[in-house]
Structure formats: C-alpha cells, structure tokens
C-alpha positions, 0 to 999 in steps of 0.5 A: 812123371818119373814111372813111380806109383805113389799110393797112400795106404787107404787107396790101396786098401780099396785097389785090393778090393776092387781088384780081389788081390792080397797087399803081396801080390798088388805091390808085386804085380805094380812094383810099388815100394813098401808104405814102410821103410824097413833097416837093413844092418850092415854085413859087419854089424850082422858079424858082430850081432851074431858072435855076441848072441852066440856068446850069451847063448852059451853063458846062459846055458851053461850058467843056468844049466850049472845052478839048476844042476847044482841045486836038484844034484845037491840036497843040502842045496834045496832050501826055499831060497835056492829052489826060488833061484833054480826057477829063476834059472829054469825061466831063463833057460826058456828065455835062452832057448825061445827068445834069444834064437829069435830076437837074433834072426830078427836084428840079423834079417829085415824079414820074419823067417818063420814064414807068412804065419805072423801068427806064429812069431807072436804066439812063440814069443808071447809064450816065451815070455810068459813062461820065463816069469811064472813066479813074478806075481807070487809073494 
C-alpha cells in the first residue's frame, strides 16, 4: 500500500459520527485528499482576471453613476422612459458594488474569503441579485 486513504464520501460521513469529528478536522487529522478537485488558475491568469474585473468595475461605475447623475440632475431628463433606465442603472450599480467584488475573489482563489460562513456568500449574493432585477416582473 502506498500510504494513501482512500474513502468514499458515505464512509466518511459515518467515521465523522463515530468519531465526533467535523469533515476539516477528520481530513486534517488523516491527511485525506479533498472527494473534490477544486482548479486552481495560473498566476498570469489571476493577472489578467484582475486587470480586466478591475476595468468593468470602473466602467460600471462611472456609466452608471453618469446616467443616474444626468437623469436625477436634470428635469427635462425625468420622462417615463429615462427613470425606467435610471433604475436599470441603479440595479447595475449593485451588481457592481455586490456581485463583480465576489465573483473576482471567486475565480482568483479556489477558497471562499468570507470565512467558514457559506451561509453568508449565498446570502450576499442572492440579495444582490435580487436587488439588481426590481423591475423584471413589472409590465
């Protein structure tokens, strides 16, 4: 045998059990390899991933921030249509603000940032997503 533990996911469920251990601390304690194979990008890619994130950042920035600016600024500019853009704007403004940050962290890293709480990384990104669409039903 080669040194390796090789263990399929029910069996580890019920090592966890017996053992009063959480799934870190048995892969830890065994030196298991993770039932997952998580890609890792290379450092040029990460570069490159980050340059450009940082460049839609500030396009939809300052884009958005124009057309809200413009539109709030100006009266002739509050017709129907042009507050309909100035939410579209201001739903893409939280996509900027909630969701590009963390879908960069996510294809830079192989590992949540946030910490353990998965909870939060769904919770944050749901929420973003459902305030960048508060018109989509409306007709």
């Amino acid at each position: 045998m080669d040194g390796r533990l090789n263990v399929t996911p029910e069996a580890l469920t019920r090592l966890l059990r017996e053992h009063n251990m959480t799934r870190q601390e048995f892969i830890a304690a065994y030196g298991i390899k993770p039932l997952v194979y998580i890609p890792e990008l290379p450092p040029g890619a990460k570069v490159v991933f980050l340059v450009l994130y940082i460049f839609i950042f500030a396009l939809a920035l300052l884009g958005n921030s124009l057309v809200v600016f413009i539109i709030v600024r100006k009266k002739a500019m509050r017709t129907a249509t042009n507050i309909f853009i100035c939410s579209l704007a201001g739903s893409d403004l939280l996509v900027t603000f909630f969701c590009i940050p963390f879908t960069l962290l996510q294809n830079i890293s192989s590992e949540w940032l946030g910490g353990e709480c998965w909870l939060a990384k769904r919770l944050v990104l749901g929420f973003a997503l459902l305030l960048s669409a508060p018109n989509s039903g409306n007709k």
